[in-house]
PASEBA-1860 file (N, C-alpha, C; in nm, 3 decimals):
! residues 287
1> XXXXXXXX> 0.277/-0.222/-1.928/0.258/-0.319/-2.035/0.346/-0.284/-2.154 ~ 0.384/-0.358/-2.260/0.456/-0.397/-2.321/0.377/-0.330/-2.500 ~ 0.437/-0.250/-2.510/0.370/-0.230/-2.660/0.476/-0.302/-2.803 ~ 0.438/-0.327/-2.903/0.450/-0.360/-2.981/0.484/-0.220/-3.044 ~ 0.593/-0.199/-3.115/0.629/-0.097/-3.258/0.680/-0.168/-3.352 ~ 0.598/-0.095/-3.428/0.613/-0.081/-3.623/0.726/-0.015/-3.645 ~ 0.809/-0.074/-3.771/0.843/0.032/-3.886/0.792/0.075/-3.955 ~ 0.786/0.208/-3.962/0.749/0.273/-4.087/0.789/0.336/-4.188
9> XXXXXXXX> 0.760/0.289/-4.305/0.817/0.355/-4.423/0.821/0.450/-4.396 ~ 0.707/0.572/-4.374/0.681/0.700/-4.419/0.712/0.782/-4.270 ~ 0.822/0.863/-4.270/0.820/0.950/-4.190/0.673/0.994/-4.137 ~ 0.603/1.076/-4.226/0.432/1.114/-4.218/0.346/1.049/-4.117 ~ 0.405/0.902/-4.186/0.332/0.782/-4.182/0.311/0.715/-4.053 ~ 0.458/0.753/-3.973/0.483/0.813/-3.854/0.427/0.849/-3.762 ~ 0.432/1.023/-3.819/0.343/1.141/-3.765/0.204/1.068/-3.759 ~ 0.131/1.026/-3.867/-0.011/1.001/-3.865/-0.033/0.917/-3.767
17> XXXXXXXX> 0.052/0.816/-3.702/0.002/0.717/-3.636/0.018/0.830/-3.488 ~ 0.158/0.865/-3.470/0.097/0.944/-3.334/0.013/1.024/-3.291 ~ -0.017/1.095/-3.394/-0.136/1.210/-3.395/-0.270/1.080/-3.354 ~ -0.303/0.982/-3.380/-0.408/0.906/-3.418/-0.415/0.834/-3.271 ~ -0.297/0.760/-3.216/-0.283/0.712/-3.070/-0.309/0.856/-2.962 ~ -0.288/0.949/-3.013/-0.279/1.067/-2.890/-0.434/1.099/-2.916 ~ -0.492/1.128/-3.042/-0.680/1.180/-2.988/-0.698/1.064/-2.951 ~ -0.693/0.894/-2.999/-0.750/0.828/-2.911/-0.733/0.783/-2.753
25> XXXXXXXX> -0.602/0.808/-2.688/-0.593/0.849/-2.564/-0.648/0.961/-2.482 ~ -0.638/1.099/-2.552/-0.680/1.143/-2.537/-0.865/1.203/-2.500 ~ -0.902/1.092/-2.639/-1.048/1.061/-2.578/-1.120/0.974/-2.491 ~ -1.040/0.953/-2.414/-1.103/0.795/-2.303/-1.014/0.920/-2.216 ~ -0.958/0.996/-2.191/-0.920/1.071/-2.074/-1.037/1.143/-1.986 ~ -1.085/1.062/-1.860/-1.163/1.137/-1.778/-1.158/1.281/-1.801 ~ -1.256/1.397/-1.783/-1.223/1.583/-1.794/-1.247/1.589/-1.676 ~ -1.150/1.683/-1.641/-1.166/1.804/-1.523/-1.205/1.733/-1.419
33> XXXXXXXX> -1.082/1.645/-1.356/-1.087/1.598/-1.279/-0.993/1.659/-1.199 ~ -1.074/1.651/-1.076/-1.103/1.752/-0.914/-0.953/1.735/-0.876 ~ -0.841/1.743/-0.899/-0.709/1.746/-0.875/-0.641/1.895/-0.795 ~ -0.548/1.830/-0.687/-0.508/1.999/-0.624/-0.403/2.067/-0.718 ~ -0.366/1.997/-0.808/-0.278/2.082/-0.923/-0.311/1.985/-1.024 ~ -0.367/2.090/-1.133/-0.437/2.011/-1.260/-0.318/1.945/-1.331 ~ -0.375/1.841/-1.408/-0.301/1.757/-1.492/-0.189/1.705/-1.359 ~ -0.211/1.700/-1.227/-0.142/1.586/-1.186/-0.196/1.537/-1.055
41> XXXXXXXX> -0.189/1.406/-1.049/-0.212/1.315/-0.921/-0.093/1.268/-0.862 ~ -0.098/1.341/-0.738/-0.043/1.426/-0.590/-0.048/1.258/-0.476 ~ 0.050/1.178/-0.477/0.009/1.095/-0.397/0.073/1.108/-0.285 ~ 0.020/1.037/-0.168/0.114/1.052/-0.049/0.184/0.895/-0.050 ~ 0.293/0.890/0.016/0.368/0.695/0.033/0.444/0.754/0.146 ~ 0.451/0.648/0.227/0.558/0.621/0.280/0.667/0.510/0.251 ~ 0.792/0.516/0.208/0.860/0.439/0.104/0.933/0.401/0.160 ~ 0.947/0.325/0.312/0.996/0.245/0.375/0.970/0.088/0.366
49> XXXXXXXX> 0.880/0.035/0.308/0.827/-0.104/0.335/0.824/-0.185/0.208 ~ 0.965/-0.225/0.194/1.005/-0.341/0.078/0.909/-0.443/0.089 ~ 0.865/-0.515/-0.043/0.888/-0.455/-0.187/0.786/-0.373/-0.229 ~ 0.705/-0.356/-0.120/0.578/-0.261/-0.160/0.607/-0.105/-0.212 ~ 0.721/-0.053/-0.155/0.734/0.077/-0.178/0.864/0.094/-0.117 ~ 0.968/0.175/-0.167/1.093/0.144/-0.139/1.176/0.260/-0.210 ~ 1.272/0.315/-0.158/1.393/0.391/-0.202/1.491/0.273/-0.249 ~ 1.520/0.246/-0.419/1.657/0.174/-0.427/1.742/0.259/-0.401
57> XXXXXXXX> 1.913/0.196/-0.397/1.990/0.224/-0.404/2.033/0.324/-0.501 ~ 2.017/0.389/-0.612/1.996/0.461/-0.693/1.910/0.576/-0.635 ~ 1.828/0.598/-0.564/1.731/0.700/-0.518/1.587/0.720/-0.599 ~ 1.568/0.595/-0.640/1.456/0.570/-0.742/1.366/0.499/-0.635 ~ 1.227/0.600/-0.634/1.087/0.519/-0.581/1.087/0.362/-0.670 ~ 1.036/0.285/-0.590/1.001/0.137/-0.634/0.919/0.073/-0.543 ~ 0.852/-0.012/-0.637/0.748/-0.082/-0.571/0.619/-0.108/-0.627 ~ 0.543/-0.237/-0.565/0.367/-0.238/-0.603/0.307/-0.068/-0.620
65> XXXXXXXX> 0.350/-0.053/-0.476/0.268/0.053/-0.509/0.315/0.232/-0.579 ~ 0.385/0.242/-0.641/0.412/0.326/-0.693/0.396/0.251/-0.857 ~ 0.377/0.145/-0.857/0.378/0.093/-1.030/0.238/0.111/-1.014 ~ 0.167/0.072/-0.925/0.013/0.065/-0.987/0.004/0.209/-1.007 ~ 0.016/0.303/-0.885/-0.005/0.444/-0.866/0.065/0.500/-1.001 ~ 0.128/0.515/-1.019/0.173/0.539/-1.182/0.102/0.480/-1.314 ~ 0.064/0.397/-1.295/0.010/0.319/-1.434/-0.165/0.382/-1.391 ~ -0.203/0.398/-1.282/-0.398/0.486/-1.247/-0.366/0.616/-1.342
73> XXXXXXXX> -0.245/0.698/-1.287/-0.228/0.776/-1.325/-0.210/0.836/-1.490 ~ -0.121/0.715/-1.557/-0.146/0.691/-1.711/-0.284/0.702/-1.748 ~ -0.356/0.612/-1.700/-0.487/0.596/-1.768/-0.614/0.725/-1.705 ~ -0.551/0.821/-1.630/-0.612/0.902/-1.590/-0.559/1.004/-1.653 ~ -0.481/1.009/-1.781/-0.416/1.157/-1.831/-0.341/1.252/-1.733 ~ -0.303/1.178/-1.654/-0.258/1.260/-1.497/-0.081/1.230/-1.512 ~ -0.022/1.310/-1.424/0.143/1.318/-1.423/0.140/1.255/-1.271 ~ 0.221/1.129/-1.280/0.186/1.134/-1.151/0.325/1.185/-1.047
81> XXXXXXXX> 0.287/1.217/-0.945/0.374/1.291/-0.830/0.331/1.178/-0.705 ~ 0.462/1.162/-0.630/0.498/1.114/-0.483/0.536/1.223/-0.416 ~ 0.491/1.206/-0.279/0.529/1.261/-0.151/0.514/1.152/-0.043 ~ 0.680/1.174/-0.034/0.728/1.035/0.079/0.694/1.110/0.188 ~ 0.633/1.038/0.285/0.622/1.118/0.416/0.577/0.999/0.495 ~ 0.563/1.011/0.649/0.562/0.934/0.713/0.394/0.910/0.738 ~ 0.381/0.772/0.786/0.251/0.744/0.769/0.132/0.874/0.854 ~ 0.172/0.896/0.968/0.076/0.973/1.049/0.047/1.071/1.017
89> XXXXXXXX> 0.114/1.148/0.900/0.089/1.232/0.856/-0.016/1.272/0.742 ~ -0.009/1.131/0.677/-0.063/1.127/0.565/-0.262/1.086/0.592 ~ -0.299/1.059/0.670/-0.473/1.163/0.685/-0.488/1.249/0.726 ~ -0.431/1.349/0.815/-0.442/1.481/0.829/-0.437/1.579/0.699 ~ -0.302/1.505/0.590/-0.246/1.564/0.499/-0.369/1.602/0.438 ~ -0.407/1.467/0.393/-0.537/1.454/0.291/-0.661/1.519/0.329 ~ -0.689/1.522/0.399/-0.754/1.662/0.475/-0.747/1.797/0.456 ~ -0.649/1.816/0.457/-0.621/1.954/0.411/-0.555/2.002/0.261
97> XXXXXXXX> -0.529/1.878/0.197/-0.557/1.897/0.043/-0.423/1.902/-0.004 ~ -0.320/1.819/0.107/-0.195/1.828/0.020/-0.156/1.737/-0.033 ~ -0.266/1.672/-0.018/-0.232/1.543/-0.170/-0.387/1.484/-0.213 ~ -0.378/1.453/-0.316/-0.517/1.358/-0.368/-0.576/1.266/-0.313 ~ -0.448/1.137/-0.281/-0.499/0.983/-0.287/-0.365/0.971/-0.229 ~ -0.392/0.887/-0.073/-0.337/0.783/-0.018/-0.255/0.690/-0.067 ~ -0.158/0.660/-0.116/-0.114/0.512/-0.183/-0.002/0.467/-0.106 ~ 0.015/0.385/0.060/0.110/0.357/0.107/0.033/0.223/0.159
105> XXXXXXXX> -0.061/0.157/0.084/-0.076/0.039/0.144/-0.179/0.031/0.286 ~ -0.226/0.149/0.287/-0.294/0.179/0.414/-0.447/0.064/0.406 ~ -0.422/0.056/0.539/-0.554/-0.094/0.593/-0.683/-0.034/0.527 ~ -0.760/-0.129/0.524/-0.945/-0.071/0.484/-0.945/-0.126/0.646 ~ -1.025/-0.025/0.718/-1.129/-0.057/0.840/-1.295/0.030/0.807 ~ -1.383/-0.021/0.859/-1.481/0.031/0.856/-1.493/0.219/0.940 ~ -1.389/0.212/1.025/-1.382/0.310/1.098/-1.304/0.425/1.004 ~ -1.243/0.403/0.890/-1.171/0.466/0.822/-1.221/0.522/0.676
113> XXXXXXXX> -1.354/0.412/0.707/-1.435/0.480/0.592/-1.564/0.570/0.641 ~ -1.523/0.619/0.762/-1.639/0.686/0.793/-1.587/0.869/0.809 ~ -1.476/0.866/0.767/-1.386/1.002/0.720/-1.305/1.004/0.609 ~ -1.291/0.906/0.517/-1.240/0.914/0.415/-1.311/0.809/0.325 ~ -1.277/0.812/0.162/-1.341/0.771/0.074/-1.187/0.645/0.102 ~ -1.269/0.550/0.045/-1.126/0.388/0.089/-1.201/0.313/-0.085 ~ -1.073/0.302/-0.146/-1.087/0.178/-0.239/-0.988/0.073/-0.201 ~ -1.049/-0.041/-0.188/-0.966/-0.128/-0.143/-0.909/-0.247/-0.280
121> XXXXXXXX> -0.756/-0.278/-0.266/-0.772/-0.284/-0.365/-0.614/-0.462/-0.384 ~ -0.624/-0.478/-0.272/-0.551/-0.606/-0.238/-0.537/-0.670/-0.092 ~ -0.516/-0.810/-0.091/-0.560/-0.862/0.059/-0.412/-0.826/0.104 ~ -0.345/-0.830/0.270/-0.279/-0.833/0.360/-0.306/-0.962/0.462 ~ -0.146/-0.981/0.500/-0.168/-1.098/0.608/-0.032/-1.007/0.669 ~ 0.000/-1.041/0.796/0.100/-1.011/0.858/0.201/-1.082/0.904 ~ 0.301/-1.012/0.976/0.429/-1.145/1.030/0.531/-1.060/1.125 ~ 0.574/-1.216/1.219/0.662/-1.158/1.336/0.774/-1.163/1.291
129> XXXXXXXX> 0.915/-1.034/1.254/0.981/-1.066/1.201/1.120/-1.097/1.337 ~ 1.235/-1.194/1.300/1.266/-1.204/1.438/1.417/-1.176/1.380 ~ 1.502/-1.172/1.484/1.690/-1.236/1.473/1.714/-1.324/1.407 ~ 1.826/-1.329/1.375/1.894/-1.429/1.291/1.864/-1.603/1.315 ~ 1.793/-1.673/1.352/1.798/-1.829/1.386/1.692/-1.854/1.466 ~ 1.581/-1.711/1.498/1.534/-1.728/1.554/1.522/-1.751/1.706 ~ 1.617/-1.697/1.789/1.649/-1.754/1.904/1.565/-1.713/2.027 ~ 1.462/-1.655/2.021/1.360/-1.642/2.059/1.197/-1.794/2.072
137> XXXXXXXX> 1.237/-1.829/1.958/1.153/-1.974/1.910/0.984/-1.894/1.873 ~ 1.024/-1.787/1.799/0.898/-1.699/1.795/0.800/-1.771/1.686 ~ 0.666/-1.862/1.709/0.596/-1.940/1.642/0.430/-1.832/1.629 ~ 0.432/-1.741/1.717/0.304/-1.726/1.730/0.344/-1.569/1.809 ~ 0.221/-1.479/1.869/0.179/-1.412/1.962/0.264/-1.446/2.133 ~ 0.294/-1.603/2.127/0.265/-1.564/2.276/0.417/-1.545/2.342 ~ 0.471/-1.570/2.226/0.650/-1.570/2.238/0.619/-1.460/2.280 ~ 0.628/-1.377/2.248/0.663/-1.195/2.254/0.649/-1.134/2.419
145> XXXXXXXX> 0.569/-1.264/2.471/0.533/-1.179/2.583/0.623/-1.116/2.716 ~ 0.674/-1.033/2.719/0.758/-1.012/2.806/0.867/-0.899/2.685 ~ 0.876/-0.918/2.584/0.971/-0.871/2.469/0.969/-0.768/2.433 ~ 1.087/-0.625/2.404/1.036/-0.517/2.308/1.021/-0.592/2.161 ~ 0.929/-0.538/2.152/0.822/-0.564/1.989/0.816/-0.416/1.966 ~ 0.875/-0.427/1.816/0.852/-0.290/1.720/0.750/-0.312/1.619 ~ 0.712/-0.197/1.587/0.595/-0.157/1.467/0.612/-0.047/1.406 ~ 0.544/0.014/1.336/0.535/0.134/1.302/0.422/0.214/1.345
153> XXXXXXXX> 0.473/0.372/1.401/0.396/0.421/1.484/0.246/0.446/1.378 ~ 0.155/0.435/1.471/-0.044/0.482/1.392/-0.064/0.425/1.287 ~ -0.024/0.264/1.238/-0.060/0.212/1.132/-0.168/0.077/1.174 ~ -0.207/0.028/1.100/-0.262/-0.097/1.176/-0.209/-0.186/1.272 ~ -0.083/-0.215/1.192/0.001/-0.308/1.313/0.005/-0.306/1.422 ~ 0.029/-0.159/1.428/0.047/-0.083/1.573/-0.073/-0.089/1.686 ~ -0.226/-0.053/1.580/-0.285/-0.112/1.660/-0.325/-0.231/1.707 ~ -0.307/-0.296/1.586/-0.359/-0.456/1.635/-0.260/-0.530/1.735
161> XXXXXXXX> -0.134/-0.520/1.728/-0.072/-0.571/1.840/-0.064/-0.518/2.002 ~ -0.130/-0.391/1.982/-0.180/-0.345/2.116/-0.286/-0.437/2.151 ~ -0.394/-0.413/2.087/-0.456/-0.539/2.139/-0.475/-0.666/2.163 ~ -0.399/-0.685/2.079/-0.339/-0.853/2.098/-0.273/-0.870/2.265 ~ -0.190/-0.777/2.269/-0.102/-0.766/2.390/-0.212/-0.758/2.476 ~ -0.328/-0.685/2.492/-0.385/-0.653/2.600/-0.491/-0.758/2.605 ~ -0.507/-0.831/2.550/-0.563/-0.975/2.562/-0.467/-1.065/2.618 ~ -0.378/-1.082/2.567/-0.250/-1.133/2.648/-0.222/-1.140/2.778
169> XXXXXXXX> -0.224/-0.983/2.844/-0.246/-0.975/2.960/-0.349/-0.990/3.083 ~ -0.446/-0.962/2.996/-0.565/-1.010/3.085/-0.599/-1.166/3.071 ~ -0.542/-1.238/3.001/-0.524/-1.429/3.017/-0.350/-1.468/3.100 ~ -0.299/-1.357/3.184/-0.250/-1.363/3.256/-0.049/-1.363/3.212 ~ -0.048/-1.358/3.063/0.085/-1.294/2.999/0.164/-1.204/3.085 ~ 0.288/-1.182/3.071/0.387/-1.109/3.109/0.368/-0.973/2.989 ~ 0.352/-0.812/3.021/0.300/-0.737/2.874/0.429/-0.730/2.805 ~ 0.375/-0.712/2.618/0.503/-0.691/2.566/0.563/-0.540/2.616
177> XXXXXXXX> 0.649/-0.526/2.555/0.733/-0.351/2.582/0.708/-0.307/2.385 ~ 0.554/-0.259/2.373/0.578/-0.229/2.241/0.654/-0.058/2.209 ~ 0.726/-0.083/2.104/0.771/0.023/2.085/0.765/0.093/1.933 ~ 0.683/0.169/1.913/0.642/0.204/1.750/0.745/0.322/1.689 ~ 0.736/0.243/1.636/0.876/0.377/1.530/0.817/0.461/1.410 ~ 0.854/0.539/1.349/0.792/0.658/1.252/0.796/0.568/1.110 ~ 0.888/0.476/1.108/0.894/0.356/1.022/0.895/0.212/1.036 ~ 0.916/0.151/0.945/0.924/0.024/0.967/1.075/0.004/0.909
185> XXXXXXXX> 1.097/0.071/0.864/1.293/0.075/0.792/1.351/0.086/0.996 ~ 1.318/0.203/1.053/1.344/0.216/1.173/1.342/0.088/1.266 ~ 1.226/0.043/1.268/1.205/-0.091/1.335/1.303/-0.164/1.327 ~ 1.290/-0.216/1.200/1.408/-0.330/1.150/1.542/-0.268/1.165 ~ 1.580/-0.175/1.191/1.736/-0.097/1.227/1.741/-0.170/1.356 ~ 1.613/-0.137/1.437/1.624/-0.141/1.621/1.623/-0.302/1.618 ~ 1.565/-0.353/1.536/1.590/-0.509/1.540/1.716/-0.571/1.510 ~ 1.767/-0.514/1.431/1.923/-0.536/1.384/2.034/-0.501/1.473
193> XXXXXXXX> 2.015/-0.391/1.570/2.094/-0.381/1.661/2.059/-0.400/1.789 ~ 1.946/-0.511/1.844/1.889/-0.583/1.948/1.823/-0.480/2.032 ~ 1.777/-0.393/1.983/1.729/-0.277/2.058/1.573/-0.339/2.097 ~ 1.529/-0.434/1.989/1.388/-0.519/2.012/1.418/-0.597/1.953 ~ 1.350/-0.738/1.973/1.405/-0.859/1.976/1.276/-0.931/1.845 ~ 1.201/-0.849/1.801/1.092/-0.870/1.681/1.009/-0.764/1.658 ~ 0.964/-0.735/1.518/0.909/-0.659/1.446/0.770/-0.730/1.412 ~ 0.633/-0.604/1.394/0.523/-0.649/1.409/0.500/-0.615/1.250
201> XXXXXXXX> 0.478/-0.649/1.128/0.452/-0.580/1.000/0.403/-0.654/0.896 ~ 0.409/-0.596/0.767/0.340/-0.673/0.681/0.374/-0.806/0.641 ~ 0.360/-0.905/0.573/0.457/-1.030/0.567/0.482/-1.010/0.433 ~ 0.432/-0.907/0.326/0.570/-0.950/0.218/0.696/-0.878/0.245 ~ 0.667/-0.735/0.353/0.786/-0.684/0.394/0.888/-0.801/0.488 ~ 0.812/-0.862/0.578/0.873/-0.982/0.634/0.960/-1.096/0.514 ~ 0.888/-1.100/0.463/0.954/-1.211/0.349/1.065/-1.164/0.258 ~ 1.081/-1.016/0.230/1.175/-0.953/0.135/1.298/-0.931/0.261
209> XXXXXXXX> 1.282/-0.887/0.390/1.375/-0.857/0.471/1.453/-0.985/0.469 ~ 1.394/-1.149/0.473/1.419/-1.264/0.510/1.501/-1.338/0.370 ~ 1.460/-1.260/0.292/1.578/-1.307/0.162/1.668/-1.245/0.199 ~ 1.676/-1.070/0.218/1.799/-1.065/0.210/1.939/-1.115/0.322 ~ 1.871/-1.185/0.383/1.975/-1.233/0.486/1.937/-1.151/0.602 ~ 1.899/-1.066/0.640/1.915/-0.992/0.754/1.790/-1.045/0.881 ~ 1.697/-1.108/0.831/1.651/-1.191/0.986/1.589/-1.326/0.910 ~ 1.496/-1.340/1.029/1.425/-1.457/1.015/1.251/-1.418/1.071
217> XXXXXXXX> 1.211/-1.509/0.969/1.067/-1.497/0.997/0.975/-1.609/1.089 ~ 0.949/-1.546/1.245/0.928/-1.607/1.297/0.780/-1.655/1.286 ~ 0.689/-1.599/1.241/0.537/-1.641/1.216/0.439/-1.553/1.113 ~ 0.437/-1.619/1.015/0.378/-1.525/0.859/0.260/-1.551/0.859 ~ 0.155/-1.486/0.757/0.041/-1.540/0.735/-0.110/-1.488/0.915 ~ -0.046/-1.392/0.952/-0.097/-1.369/1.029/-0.235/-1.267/1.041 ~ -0.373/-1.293/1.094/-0.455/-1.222/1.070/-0.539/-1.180/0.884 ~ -0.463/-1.303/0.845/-0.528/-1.233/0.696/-0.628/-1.192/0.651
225> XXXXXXXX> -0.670/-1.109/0.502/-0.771/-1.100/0.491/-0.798/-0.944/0.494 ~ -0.689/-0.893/0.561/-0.738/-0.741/0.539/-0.653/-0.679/0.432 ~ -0.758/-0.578/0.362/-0.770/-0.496/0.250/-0.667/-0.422/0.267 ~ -0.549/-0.381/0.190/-0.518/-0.250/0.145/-0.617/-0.123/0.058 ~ -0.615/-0.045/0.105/-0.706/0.063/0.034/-0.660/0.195/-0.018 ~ -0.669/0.232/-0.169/-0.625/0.404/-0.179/-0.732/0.462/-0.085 ~ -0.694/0.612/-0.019/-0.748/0.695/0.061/-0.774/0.802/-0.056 ~ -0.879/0.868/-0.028/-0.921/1.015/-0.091/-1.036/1.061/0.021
233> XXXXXXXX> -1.034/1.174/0.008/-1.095/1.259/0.122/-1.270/1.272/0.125 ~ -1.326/1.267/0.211/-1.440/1.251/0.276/-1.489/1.330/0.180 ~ -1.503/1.496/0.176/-1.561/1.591/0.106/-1.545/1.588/0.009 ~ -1.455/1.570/-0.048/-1.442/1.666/-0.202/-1.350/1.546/-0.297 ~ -1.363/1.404/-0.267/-1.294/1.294/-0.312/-1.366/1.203/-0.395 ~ -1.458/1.240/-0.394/-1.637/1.149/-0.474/-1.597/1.121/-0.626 ~ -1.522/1.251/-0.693/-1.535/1.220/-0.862/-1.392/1.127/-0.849 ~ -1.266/1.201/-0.770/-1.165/1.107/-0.827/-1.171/0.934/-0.775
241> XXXXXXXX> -1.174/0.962/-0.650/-1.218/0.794/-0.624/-1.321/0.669/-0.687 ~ -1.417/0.769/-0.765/-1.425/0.698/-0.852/-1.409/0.656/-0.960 ~ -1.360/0.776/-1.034/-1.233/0.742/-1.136/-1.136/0.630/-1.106 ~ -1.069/0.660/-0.990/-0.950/0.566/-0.941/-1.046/0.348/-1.009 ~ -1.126/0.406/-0.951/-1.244/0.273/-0.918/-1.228/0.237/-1.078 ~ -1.244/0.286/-1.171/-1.339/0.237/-1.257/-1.199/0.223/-1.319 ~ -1.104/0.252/-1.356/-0.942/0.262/-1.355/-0.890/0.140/-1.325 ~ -0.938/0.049/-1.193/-0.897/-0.059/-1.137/-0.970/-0.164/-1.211
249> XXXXXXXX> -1.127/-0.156/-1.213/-1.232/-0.216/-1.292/-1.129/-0.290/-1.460 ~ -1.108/-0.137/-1.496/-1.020/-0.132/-1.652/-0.888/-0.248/-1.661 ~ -0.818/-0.228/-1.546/-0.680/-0.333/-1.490/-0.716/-0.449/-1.487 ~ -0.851/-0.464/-1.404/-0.897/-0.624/-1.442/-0.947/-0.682/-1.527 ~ -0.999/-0.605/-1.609/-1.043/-0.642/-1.698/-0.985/-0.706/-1.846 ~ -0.860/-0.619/-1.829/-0.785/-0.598/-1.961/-0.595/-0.718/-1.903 ~ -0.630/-0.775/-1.739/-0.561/-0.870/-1.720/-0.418/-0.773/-1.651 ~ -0.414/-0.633/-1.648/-0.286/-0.530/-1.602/-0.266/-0.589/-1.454
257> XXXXXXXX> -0.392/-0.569/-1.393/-0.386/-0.588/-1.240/-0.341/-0.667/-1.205 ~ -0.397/-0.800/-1.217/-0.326/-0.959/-1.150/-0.192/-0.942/-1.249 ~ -0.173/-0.943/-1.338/-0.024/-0.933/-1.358/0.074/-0.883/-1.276 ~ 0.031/-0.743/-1.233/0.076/-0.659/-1.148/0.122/-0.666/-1.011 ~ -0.034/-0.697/-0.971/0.028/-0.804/-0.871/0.095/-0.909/-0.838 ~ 0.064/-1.003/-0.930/0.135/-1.095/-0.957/0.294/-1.121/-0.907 ~ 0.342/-1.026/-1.030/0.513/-0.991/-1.011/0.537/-0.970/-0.874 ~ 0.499/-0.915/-0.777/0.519/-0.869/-0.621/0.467/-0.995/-0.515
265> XXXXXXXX> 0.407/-1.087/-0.605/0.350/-1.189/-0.507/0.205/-1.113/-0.402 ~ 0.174/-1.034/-0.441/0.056/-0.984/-0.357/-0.098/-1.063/-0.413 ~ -0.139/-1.071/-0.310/-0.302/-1.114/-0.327/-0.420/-1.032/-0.386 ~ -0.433/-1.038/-0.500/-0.564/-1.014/-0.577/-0.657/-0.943/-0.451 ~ -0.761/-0.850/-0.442/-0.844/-0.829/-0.396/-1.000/-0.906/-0.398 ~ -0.994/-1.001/-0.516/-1.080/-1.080/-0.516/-1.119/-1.215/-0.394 ~ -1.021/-1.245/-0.350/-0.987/-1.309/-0.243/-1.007/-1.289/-0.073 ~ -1.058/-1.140/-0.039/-1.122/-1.073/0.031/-1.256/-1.167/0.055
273> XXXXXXXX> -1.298/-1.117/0.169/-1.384/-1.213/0.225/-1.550/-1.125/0.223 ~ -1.548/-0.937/0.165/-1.622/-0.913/0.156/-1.621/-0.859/0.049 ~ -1.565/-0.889/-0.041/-1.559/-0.854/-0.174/-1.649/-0.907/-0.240 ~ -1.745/-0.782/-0.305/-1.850/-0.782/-0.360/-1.848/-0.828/-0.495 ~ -1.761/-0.816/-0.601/-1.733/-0.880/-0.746/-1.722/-0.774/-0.801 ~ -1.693/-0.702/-0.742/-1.679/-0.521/-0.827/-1.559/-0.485/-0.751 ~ -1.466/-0.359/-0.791/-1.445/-0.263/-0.750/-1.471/-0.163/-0.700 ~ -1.479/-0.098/-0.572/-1.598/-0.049/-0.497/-1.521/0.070/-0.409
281> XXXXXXX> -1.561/0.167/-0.435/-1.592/0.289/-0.302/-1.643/0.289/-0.215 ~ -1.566/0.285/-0.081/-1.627/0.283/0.077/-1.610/0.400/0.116 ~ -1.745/0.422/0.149/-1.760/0.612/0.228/-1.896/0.578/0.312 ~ -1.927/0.545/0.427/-2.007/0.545/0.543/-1.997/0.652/0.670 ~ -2.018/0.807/0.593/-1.976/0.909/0.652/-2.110/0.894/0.793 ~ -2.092/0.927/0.894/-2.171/0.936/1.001/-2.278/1.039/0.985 ~ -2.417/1.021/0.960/-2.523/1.080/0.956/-2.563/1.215/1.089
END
């Protein structure tokens, strides 16, 4: 957000106002929060999936999610830190405490909140991304059948188009040849050089690939409705996730969030189909 500055006459006058903005920041700063290196929040991304998260050309992180993850972090008195790493890595990671909080866009499933703490915190729809003109005539699921189809390896996509496929086949389909890559930058390489003939992924990544000229989007808007969620860890994730929570609460309230989103074209979390009217922590650890 956008601040407004004064001139000030008084050098002092100056001084007094920063001294005055810093205790009052300073006093809305959550304490002694459960961090693996104090005074900073440790995120994990994987920064393959335009415009959500992205290496520019410059070597500068960009994206939804490194602006929100940066701006939690502001209002948490926290420094914030990235660690790009590849998706499969990143719940084991968190497990073992080499990072805080999840922020690569990762799905809410119920199965995912029964080992990790999940704030969910914007909707997802998906899309088939295809070749140049489409020459496939890819409208739906059933094109594919017979096709290498890429994804990214252990993410949702990956699974849901397994099963898609295996419904496919048992209504008597030809199976796809899926092939999951460590990315989705990877995918779209193997798509670009006909190695697979469509990509299984998010649709604003579909829609940013499709401006820049490099394919075509054969079917968007797919499966919607599911949550993106920050991750924090089962055990010992209770105070910051809900910090994170009440942080997001603050964004909506004060109009940051839908702005935020906004700019990226992403869907509000309000729009969720089990969205309670709050901002909410999912942890249904198994009894």
């Amino acid at each position: 957000m956008k601040r407004t500055k004064h001139l000030l006459k008084s050098g002092c006058a100056m001084l007094a106002l920063t001294f005055a903005v810093s205790a009052a920041e300073a006093q809305d700063c959550p304490a002694d929060l459960p961090t693996i290196t104090p005074g900073v929040l440790t995120m994990s991304i994987n920064a393959t999936i335009p415009p959500r998260q992205y290496i520019d050309t410059s070597g500068n992180l960009q994206g939804l999610h490194p602006d929100i993850g940066r701006e939690i972090a502001r209002r948490l008195c926290l420094e914030p830190e990235f660690m790009n790493v590849g998706f499969e890595v990143q719940i084991p990671g968190l497990a073992n405490q080499r990072w805080d909080m999840i922020n690569t866009g990762m799905y809410y499933n119920p199965d995912r909140a029964m080992i990790m703490r999940l704030v969910p915190y914007t909707v997802n729809a998906l899309a088939i991304v295809v070749q140049r003109e489409n020459p496939l005539g890819v409208t739906g699921y059933d094109e594919l059948a017979g096709q290498p189809v890429g994804t990214e390896i252990a993410g949702f996509a990956d699974a849901l188009i397994r099963d898609i496929n295996d419904e496919q086949v048992a209504a008597g389909f030809e199976s796809m040849q899926i092939q999951a890559f460590n990315t989705f930058a990877e995918a779209f390489a193997a798509l670009g050089a006909g190695q697979v003939r469509a990509v299984f992924g998010p649709d604003a990544t579909a829609a940013w690939y499709a401006e820049q000229g490099s394919f075509d989007v054969g079917a968007a808007g797919l499966n919607p409705g599911l949550p993106s969620a920050f991750g924090f860890d089962g055990a010992s994730g209770e105070v910051l996730s809900e910090a994170v929570a009440q942080v997001l609460r603050d964004m909506v309230a004060d109009g940051t969030y839908h702005e935020m989103l906004g700019s990226y074209g992403a869907t509000p979390i309000e729009l969720w189909d089990e969205y309670t009217g709050d901002i909410a922590v999912y942890y249904t650890p198994e009894s």
